[in-house]
N, C-alpha and C positions, 0 to 999 in steps of 0.2 A: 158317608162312610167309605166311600171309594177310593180302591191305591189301584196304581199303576197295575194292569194285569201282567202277567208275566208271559213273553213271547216267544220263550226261549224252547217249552215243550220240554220240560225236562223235571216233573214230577214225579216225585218217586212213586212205585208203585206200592202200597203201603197195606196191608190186607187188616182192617180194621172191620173187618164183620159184626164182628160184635158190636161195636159201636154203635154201628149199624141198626143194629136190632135194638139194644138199650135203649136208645134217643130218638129214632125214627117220630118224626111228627113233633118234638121240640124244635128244632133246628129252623124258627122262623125268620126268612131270610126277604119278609114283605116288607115295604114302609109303609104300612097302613098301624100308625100307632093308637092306639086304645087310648080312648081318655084320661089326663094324668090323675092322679088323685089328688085329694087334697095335700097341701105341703104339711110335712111332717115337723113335729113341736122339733128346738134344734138341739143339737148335741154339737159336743167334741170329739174329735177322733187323733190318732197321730200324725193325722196330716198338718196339724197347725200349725207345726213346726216344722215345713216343707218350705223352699222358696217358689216353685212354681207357682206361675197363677192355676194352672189345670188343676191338682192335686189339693191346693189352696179353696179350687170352687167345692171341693167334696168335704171337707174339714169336720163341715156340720149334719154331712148324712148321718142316718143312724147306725148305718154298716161300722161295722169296729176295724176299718181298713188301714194298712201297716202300707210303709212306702216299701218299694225293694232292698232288701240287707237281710240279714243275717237272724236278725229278730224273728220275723216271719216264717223262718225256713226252719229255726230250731224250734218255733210253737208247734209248726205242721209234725213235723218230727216227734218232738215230746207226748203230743196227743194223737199221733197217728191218723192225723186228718188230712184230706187234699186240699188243695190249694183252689182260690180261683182267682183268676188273672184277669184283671182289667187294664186295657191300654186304651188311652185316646190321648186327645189334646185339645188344649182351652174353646178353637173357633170350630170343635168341628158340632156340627148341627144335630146330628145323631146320637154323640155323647150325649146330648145336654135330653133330647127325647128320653134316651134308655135310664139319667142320674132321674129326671122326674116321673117316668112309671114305674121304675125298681127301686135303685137305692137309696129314694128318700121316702119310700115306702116299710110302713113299722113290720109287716107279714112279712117282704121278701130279707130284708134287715135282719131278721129273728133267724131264719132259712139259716142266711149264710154266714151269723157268728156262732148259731149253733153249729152247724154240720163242716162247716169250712174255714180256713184262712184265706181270708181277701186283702187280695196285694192290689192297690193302684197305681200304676206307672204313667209318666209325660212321655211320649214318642219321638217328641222332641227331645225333652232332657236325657232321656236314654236311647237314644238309636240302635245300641247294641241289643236291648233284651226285646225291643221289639222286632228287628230281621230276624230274630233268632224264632221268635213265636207264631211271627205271622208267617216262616217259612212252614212250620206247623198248620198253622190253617191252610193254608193254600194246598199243603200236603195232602188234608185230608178231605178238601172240599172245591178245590178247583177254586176258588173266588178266596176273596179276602176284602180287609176293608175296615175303617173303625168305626165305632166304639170295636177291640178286641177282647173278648173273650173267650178267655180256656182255663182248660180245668190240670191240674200238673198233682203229681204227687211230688211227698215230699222232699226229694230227691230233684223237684224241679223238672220232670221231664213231664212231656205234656201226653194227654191222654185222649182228648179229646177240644174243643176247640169251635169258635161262631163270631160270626160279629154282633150284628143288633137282635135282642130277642125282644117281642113285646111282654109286657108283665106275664100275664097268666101262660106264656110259651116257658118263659122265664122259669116263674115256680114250679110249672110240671119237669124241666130238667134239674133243676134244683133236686127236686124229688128223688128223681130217677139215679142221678149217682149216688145221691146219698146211701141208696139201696144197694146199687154195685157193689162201692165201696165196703159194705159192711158184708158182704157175705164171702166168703175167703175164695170160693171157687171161680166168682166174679172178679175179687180184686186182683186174683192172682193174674186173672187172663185182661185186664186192665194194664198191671205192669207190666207184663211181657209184650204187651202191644203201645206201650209207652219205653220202654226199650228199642222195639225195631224202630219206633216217629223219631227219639232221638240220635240213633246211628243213620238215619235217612235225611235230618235234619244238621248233620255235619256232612255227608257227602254233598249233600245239595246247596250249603253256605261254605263250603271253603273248596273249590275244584282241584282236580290235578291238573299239572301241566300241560296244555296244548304240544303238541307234535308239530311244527311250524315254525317257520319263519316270515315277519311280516315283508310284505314289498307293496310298492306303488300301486300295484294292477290288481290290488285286492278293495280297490277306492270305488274305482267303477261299476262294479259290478253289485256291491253293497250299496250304493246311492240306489241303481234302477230298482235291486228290490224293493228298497223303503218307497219309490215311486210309485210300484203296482198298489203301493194299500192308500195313495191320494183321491182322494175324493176333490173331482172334477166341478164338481158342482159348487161346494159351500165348500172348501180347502181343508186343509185337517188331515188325518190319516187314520180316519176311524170312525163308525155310526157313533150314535149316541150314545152314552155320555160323550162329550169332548174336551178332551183338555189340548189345554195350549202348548203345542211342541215348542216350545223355545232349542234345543239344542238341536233338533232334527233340522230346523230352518236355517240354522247358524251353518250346519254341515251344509244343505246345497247353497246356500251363496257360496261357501267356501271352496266347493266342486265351482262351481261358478266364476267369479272371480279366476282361477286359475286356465279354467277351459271356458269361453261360454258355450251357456245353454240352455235357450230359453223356455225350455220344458222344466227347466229346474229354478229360472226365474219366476216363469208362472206359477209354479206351487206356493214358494216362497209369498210371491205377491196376493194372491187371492187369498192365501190363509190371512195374512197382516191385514188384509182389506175387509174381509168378511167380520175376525176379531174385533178391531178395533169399529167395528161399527155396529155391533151387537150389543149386546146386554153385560156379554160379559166385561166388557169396558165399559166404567162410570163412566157416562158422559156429561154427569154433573161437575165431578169433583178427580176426574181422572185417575187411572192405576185401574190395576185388573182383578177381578174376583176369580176364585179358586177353578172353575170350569164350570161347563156346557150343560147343562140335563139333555139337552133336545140338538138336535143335528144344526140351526140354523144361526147355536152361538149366541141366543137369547135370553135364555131365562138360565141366570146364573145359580151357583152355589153360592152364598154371596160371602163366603169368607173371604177377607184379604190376607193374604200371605206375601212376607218380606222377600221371600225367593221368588216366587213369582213375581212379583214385579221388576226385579232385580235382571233376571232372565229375561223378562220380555223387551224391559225398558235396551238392555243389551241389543238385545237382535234386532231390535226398532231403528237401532241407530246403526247398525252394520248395514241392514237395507237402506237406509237415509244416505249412507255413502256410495251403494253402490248404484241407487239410480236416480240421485238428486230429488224422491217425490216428497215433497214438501210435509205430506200428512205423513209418514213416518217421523219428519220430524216432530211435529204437532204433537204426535203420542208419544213419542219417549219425554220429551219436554215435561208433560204435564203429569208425566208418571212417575218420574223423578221427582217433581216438584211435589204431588202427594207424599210419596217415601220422607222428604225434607219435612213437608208440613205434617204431617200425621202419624210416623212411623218412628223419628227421631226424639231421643232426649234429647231434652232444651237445657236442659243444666248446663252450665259452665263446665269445661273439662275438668277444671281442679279440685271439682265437685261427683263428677265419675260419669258428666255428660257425656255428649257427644256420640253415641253408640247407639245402633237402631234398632229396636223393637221387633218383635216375630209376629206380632199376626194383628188383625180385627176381626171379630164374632162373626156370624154367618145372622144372628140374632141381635133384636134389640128388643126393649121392652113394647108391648103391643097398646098397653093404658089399662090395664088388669090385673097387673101386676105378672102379668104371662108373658114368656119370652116369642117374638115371632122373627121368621125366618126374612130377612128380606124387609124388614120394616123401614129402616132408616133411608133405603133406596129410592122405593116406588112412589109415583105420583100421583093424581086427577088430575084433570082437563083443571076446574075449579082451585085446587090448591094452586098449581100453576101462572094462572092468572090472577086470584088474592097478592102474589108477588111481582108480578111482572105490569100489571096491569094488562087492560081486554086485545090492545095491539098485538104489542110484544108478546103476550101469554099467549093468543091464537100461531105466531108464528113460529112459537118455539115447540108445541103441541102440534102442529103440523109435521114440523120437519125430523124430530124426534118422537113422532106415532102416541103419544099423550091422549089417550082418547076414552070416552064414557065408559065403553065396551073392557077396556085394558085388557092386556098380555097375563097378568101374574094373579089371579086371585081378588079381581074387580079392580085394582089396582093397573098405573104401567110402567113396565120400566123403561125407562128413555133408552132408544136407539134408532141407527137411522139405517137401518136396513132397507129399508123401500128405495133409497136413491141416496147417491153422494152428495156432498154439500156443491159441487161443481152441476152437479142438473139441476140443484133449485135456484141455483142462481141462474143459469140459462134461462130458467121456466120464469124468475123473475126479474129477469131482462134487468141484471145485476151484473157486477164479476165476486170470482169465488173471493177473491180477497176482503173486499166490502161485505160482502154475508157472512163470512166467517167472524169479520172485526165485530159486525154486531151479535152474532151468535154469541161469541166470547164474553162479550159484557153483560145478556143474559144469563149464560150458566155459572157467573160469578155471581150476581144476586141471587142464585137460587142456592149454591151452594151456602153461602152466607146464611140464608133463610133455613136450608137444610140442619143447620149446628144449633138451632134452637132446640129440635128434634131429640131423643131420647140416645146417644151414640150406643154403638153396636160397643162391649166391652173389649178392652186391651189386655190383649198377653204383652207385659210389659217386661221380659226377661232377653237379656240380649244374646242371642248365637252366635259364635266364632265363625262359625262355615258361613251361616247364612250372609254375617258383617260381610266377609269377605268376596262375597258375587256382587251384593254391596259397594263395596267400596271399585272393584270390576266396572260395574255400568256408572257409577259419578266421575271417574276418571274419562273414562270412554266417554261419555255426556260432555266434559270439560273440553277433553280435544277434539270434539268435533263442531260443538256450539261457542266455544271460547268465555262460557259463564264461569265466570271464578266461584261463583258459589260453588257449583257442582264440585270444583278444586278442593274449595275450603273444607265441605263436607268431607269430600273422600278422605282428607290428611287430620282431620279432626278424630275421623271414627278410627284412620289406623294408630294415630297415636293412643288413641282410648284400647284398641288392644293389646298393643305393644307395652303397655304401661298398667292397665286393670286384669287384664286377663292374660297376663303369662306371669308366672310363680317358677323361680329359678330356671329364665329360661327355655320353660315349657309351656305352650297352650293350653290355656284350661277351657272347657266346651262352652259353660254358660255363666252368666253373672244377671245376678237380679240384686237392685239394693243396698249394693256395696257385701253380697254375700256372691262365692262361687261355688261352683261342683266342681270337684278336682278330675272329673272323669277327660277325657281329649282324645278325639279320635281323630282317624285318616283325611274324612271333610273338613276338618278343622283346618290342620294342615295345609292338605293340597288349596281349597279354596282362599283360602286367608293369602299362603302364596301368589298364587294366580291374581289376584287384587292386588298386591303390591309391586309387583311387575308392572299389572296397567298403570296404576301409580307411575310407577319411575318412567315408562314409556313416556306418560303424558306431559308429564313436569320435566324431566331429566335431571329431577334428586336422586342424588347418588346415594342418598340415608336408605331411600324404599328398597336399592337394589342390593344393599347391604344385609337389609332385615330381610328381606326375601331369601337371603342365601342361608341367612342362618338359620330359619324355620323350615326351608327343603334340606337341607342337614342332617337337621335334626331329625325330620320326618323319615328320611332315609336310614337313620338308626333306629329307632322308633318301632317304624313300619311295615317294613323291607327285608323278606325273605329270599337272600340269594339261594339257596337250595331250591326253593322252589320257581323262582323270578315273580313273583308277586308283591305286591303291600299288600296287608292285612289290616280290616276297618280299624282293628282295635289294636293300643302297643302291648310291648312286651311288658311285663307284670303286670297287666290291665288285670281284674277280676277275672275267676274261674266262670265261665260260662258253658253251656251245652258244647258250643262250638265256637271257633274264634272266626267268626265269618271273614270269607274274598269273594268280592265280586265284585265284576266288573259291569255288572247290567246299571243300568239309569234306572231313575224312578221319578219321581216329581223334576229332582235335581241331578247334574250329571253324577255319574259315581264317582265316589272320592280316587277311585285307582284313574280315573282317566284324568279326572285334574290331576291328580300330582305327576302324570306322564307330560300333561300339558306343560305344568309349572317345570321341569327339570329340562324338558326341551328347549322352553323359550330362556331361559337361564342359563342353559349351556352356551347357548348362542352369544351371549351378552358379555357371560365373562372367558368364556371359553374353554370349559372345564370338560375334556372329555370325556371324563368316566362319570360325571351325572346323564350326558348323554348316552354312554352303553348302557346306565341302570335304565333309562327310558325305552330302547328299543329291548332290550333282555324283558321289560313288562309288554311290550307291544308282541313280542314272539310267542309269550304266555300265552295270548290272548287271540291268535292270530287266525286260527282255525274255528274258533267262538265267533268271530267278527265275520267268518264268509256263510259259517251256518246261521247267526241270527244278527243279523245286520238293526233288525229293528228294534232288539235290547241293547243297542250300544252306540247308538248316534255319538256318545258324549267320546267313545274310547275312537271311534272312525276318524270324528274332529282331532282327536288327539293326533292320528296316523295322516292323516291331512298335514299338519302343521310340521308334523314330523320331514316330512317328502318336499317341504314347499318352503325353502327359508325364505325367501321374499315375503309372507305374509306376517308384515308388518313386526318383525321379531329382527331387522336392523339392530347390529351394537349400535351403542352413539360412537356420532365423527364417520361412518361407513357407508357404502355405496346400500340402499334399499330399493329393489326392484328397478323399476325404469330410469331412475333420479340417482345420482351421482353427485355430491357435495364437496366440497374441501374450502377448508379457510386457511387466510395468509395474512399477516401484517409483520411489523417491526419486530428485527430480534431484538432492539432495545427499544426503553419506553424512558420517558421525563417525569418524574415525579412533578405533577401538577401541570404538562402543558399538553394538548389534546394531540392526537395520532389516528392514523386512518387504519382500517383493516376490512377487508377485500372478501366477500363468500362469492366461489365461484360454483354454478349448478350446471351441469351436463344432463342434458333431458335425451332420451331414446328418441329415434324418430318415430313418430306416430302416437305420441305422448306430450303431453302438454300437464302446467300446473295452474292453477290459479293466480291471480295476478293478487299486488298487493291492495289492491281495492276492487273484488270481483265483480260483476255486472248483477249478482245475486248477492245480498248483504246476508244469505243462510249460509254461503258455501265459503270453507275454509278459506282464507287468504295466506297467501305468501307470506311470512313473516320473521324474522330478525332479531333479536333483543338476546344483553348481557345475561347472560348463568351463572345468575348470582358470583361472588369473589368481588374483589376490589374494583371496579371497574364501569364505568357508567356511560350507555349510548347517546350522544348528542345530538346527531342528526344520522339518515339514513336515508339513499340517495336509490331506488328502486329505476330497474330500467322501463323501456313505454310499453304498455300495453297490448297486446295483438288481439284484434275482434276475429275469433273464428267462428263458422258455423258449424258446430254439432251435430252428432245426433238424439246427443240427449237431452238437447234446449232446442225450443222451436225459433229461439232470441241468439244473436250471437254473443260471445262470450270474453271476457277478458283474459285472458289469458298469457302465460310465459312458454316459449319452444327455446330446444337448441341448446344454448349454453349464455344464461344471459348473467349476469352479475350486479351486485347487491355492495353495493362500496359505504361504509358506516365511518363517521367519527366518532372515537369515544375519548373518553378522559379518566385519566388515574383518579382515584379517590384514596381517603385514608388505608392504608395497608398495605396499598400497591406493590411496596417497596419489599414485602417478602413472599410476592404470589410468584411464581414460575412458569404459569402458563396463562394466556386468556380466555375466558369459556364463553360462546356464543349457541346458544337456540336456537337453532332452524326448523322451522313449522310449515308444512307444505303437503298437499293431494296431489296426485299423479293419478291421471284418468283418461283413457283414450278415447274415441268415438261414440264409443260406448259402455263402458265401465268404468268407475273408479275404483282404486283400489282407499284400503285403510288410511286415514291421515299422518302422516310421521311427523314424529316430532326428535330431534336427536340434537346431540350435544355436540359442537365442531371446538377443538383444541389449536391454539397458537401457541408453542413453546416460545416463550419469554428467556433470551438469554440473561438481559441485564435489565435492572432496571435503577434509572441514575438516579442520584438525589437531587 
């Protein structure tokens, strides 16, 4: 039931005394849940006709629960009853505890159609009415978290607020308002203290303007704070729980890269090394579960989330550029490759595939018909070896800690915390390459073995924002690994949004089924942008950067408060809500205002639109003085101001000088319909910079590369110059490499059409990397104006 806690210290002070007194001693906020009861005979409810799977799992509680609209607000009204509010979502482990000790329970059921309206909401499908309530909880309780529940009068404003209760904490609040509520002098001082939460619940989701200006020297000083809360030991920025910083890491490479610095590499690396070699990374079947219980990155939550992975798989590969370590490739690889395998519809596009899934259960069935937490994951020594047989199975139980005793509840979950795969090969007078290659072919039999197992259930409902980080890390995966799959994927899901999920134009939030929610917010927008950009980076289709412009557009009409210099989560005529929430804090995922600061930046640059760029820094000036007071709620808007100050990272137009590397192509101002003709890429390298060659001495590391962009036009041969062997410092081996200004001379030949294109468009694909950095991969489109072309 864990969210993000809030870092910012800026809770309102809200004088709920009474509350206080009322509820004292309901408000069970332990995870020690009481035995479920028996499952209750089934019913229907109005949820049946929801498309969420969440909403969907409740259908047949006995609770008589109504989704969020209009219906529920005019019954609380008409019968002058309070509301109570439930928010969760399909994987999360606590909902499914709190739906089987309460509301599929007939006593607490009875409770709450007699004395209340119960409203169930997706957290997902609705973002809006959840920031808005759980700003409420947090308000009144300092913590927050789901399963959500609060209690609202009719009027919707909240009055009081919890997350998980066990049954019988349950029923005695149950109780207890009901009583409030019904005695005038209690309800009265109810409303009035439901009044002050909702005017403290719009001060604290929509800000006033910051007094500021952003600049450069505001970068520095926000990294070293987020530095002091590093945990030295097991990496992270925080005791236990842990979750995975994906955007906090993203910013110090990105500090990095620019300056080095290897206090800020070190964090970086020890967090990716420590994750990736815990619990909370499958290391059966790859991709990462929702976070930490325990400090050492173990014993997970075992939900998968699409964003999560999405984020990690990202920043895996951003390290993997910047210090060539092979195991960051290793995990973004196989985490991607999960997303593909298990997260994606397999349907045909013209069928409404192609578009990725939001989560897996944190649960699977136990063999009792009981859901358990963690089941599909865990091991024994003995199941282990039933698959692998006694060799293989002692080795793999070895080096992945598989053992009688087990980590999880007599069970273990595979991790190789004890030592890298690089010391058991020392220890077994191996190389890492050889143990790894057999590793891999064990944890593919076991994963295969693992799918006969009971699977954890699918929220099979597809997010716009999430597609969008999505399609982010497959593109970035494509240009750095050169898998076309990763390609195919990312331009399959954007054509699936661009085509299922926008209605005149607009983004809509979710699609399940061939049905949508018309609802679309900011993350939609900004994130879905931001992914079609990596697109067009990667490929250099000029379609991605097209659609990319016309969804930041939009979002800017949409979004985009110049009075205030803000985006707002929610657009203009979106639903009347308590509050129209801004903010620019992160949470799981970066906040929607720092993506689309992100998105209008690297888009300014591309097509050269100055005034997307003033709407960018006019939202970085909003935010400017938030950024030096709480550096640690806003990694996502820092990255933004990073990128902002730094055009070299990797936000090159195509055909333009990027960073170190300097490109330009030449050939004929006329061409022969049908006979072949040369054309010339010349590279200018900085000195102290070098690229990879086109057949590197590492077959991981980007190569140098050459080839038509698309148009009439077809490469025959390509004539690369020789190699230079340097030595590094970041290969212990020397390297192939290009310096200087070497050139790249191509034969091509006209193809059908030739005869009405006007220029020739060439791909250049190339890493710039010094002694010891690489920077991003580029990929950019170099122009030949064609004067004539003969028949």
């Amino acid at each position: 039931m864990h969210r993000y806690p809030s870092s910012r210290g800026r809770a309102a002070s809200v004088a709920l005394a009474l509350l206080a007194a009322l509820f004292l001693g309901a408000a069970a906020w332990a995870f020690q849940g009481a035995k479920a009861p028996a499952r209750a005979p089934k019913h229907t409810n109005r949820l049946s006709k929801e498309t969420s799977p969440y909403l969907l799992q409740h259908q047949h509680n006995p609770v008589d629960w109504y989704p969020w609209g209009p219906e529920a607000f005019e019954k609380a009204k008409r019968e002058g009853k309070p509301i109570f509010l439930s928010v969760g979502y399909s994987s999360c482990h606590w909902c499914h505890v709190m739906e089987r000790e309460s509301f599929e329970d007939e006593g607490i059921a009875a409770q709450l159609n007699a004395d209340f309206v119960p409203i169930k909401v997706d957290r997902e499908e609705r973002p809006d009415v959840d920031e808005i309530y759980m700003a409420a909880v947090q308000l009144t309780t300092g913590r927050g978290g789901w399963p959500m529940s609060t209690f609202l009068t009719p009027e919707a404003k909240p009055f009081y607020g919890g997350t998980y209760f066990r049954r019988d904490d349950f029923a005695e609040l149950l109780r207890k308002v009901k009583e409030a509520w019904a005695k005038p002098e209690t309800r009265q001082q109810l409303e009035e203290g439901a009044e002050r939460l909702a005017q403290a619940i719009g001060q604290a989701t929509a800000r006033a303007p910051d007094a500021g200006a952003v600049t450069p020297a505001l970068l520095e000083p926000a990294v070293r704070s987020l530095m002091e809360q590093f945990d030295p030991k097991e990496g992270g920025f925080s005791a236990a729980p842990k979750f995975p910083p994906a955007t906090r890491l993203s910013l110090l490479l990105a500090q990095h890269r620019k300056k080095p610095d290897p206090e800020l590499l070190k964090a970086v690396t020890l967090t990716l090394d420590r994750m990736a070699r815990g619990g909370l990374y499958d290391q059966v079947g790859g991709g990462f579960h929702r976070y930490s219980v325990d400090e050492k990155w173990l014993v997970p939550h075992f939900e998968k989330m699409l964003y999560d992975n999405a984020l990690l798989a990202t920043v895996y590969l951003e390290a993997y550029q910047t210090t060539r370590k092979p195991d960051y490739r290793r995990v973004a690889v196989e985490t991607l490759d999960f997303v593909l395998r298990e997260l994606r519809d397999p349907a045909p596009a013209q069928a409404g595939g192609g578009g990725f899934w939001s989560s897996l259960d944190a649960d699977s069935d136990g063999g009792k018909g009981e859901r358990e937490e963690g089941k599909f994951y865990v091991w024994t020594p003995e199941q282990v070896i039933a698959v692998l047989g006694k060799a293989d199975g002692a080795l793999f139980n070895r080096v992945y800690d598989v053992t009688p005793a087990g980590n999880f509840e007599g069970h273990s979950i595979p991790n190789r915390i004890a030592k890298p795969v690089e010391a058991w090969a020392r220890e077994m007078k191996t190389s890492p390459e050889a143990l790894w290659k057999r590793l891999d072919a064990l944890r593919a039999k076991l994963r295969t073995a693992r799918e006969t197992r009971v699977r954890p259930p699918l929220d099979d409902k597809v997010l716009a924002n999430w597609n969008g980080l999505t399609i982010r890390a497959l593109a970035l995966g494509y240009d750095v690994t050169g898998e076309a799959r990763y390609r195919q994927a990312a331009e399959t899901a954007a054509e699936f949004l661009l085509s299922r999920m926008r209605k005149d134009g607009k983004l809509v939030h979710s699609y399940r089924k061939g049905r949508t929610q018309p609802q679309a917010f900011l993350e939609d927008y900004s994130f879905v942008t931001v992914g079609l950009l990596e697109l067009h980076r990667a490929t250099g289709e000029a379609r991605w950067l097209k659609e990319a412009e016309a969804l930041a557009r939009g979002m800017v009409t949409d979004f985009w408060d110049t009075k205030t210099g803000t985006f707002y989560s929610t657009p203009r005529g979106h639903e009347t809500l308590l509050a129209r929430p801004s903010s620019p804090d992160d949470n799981a995922t970066p906040s929607g205002q720092s993506m689309a600061v992100l998105a209008l930046v690297r888009l300014s640059r591309r097509t050269g639109d100055a005034g997307l760029r003033a709407t960018a820094q006019q939202a970085l000036d909003h935010t400017a003085t938030s950024m030096k007071r709480f550096p640690a709620a806003m990694p996502g808007m820092l990255l933004a101001t990073h990128t902002y100050f730094t055009p070299d990272d990797g936000d090159a137009a195509p055909g333009k000088a990027a960073g170190p590397v300097a490109a330009v192509a030449s050939g004929p101002a006329s061409v022969r319909v049908g006979q072949e003709f040369e054309a010339t890429v010349r590279l200018t390298i900085q000195p102290g910079w070098h690229i990879n060659a086109q057949k590197p001495s590492d077959p991981s590391l980007v190569p140098t590369q050459v080839e038509a962009a698309g148009g009439p036009f077809k490469v025959v041969s390509a004539a690369y110059p020789p190699a230079q062997q340097l030595k590094l410092g970041i290969s212990p081996q020397p390297m192939a490499v290009y310096t200087g200004k070497p050139e790249i001379r191509l034969k091509l030949k006209p193809l059908p059409g030739a005869e009405k294109a006007a220029e020739l468009r060439l791909r250049l694909r190339y890493q710039a990397c010094d002694d010891q950095v690489c920077q991003r991969p580029v990929e950019t489109v170099l122009t030949v104006p064609l004067k004539r072309i003969m028949e």
